[in-house]
C-alpha positions as CSV (number, residue, x, y, z in Angstrom):
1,X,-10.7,4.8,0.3
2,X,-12.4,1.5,1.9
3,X,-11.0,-2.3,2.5
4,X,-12.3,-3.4,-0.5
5,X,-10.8,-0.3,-3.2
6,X,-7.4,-1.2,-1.4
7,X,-7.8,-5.0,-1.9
8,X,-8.5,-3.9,-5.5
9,X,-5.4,-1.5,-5.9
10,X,-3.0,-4.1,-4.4
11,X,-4.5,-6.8,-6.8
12,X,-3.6,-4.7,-9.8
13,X,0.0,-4.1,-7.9
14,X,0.6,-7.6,-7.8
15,X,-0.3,-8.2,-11.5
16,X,2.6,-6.1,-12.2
17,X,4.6,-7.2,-9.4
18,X,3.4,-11.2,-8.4
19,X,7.1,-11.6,-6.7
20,X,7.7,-9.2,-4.6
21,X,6.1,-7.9,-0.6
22,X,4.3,-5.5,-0.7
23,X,3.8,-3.6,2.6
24,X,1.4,-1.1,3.3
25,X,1.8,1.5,5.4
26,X,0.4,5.0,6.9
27,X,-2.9,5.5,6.8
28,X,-4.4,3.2,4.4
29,X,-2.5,0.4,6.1
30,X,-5.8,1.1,9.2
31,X,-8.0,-0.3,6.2
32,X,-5.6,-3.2,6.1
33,X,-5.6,-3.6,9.8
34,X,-9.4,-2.9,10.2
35,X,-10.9,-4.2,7.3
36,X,-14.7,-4.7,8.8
37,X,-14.4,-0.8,10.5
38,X,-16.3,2.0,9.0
39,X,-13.5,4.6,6.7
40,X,-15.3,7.5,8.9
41,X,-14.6,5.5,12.3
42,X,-11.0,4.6,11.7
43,X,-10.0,8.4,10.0
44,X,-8.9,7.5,6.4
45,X,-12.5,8.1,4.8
46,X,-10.9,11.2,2.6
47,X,-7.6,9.1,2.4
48,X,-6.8,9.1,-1.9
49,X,-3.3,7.3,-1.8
50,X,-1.6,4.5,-0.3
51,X,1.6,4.4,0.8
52,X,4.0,0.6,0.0
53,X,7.0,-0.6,0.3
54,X,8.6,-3.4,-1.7
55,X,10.4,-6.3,0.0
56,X,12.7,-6.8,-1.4
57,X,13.8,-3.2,-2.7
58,X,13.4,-2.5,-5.9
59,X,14.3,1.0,-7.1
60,X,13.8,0.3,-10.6
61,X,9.9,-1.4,-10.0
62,X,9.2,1.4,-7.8
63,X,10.2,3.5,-10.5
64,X,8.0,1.6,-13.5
65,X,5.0,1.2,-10.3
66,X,5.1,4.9,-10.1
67,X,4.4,5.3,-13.5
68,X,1.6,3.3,-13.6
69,X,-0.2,3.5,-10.6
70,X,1.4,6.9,-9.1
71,X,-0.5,9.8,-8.7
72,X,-1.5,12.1,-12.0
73,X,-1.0,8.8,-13.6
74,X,-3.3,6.4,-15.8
75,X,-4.3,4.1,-12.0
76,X,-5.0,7.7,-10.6
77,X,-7.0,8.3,-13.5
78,X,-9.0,6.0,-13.9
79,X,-9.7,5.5,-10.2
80,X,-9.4,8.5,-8.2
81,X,-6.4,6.6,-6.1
82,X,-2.8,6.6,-6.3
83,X,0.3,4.6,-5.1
84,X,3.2,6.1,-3.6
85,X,6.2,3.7,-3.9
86,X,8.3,4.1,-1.0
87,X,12.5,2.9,-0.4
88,X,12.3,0.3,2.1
89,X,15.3,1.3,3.8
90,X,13.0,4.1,5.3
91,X,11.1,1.3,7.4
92,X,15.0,0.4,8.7
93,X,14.1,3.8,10.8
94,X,10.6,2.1,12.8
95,X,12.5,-0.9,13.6
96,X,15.1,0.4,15.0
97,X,12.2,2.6,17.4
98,X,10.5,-0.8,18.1
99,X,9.5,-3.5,16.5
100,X,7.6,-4.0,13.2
101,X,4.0,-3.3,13.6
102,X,2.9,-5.4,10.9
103,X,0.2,-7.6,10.6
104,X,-1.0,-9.3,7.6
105,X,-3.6,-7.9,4.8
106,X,-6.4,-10.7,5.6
107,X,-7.5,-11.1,1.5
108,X,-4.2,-10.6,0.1
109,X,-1.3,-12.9,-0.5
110,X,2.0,-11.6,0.1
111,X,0.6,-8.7,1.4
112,X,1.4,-6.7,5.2
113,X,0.0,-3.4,6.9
């Protein structure tokens, strides 16, 4: 995957979802964070999926978000990526380690990696 394939995946996210945060995270979220870097340089050159969370929680959106964009679904399909939807009480977990980490997706509203 590269900065721009992710910009377009989280642009067809937020057609579905225009409401909610989406944060990125694991490895894809280094596209996010280093948008101008080389895949190769950064590691995530053979990265396929991306990994989000939805602020605020929605278990039911993650479910419908799975089904479209998830992987072995029509997003995956068509593209060759897929989304994995994530609880966000997992990221409860990092904060309490530390701090945050987040910075925000420079082409994408609403957006953090």
């Amino acid at each position: 995957m590269d900065f721009p394939t992710l910009t377009r995946f989280i642009g067809a996210i937020r057609r579905t979802l225009p409401s909610h945060r989406i944060i990125i995270f694991g490895s894809s979220s280094l596209l996010a964070s280093f948008p101008n870097d080389d895949p190769a340089q950064i590691g995530v050159l053979a990265t396929l999926d991306a990994d989000f969370f939805l602020d605020p929680e929605d278990a039911e959106m993650r479910k419908r978000l799975e089904a479209e964009f998830g992987e072995d679904n029509a997003y995956h399909a068509a593209t060759g990526h897929y989304g994995d939807f994530v609880d966000l009480r997992l990221a409860e977990l990092s904060q309490k380690t530390g701090g945050s980490g987040l910075c925000r997706c420079p082409v994408v509203r609403m957006c953090l990696a």
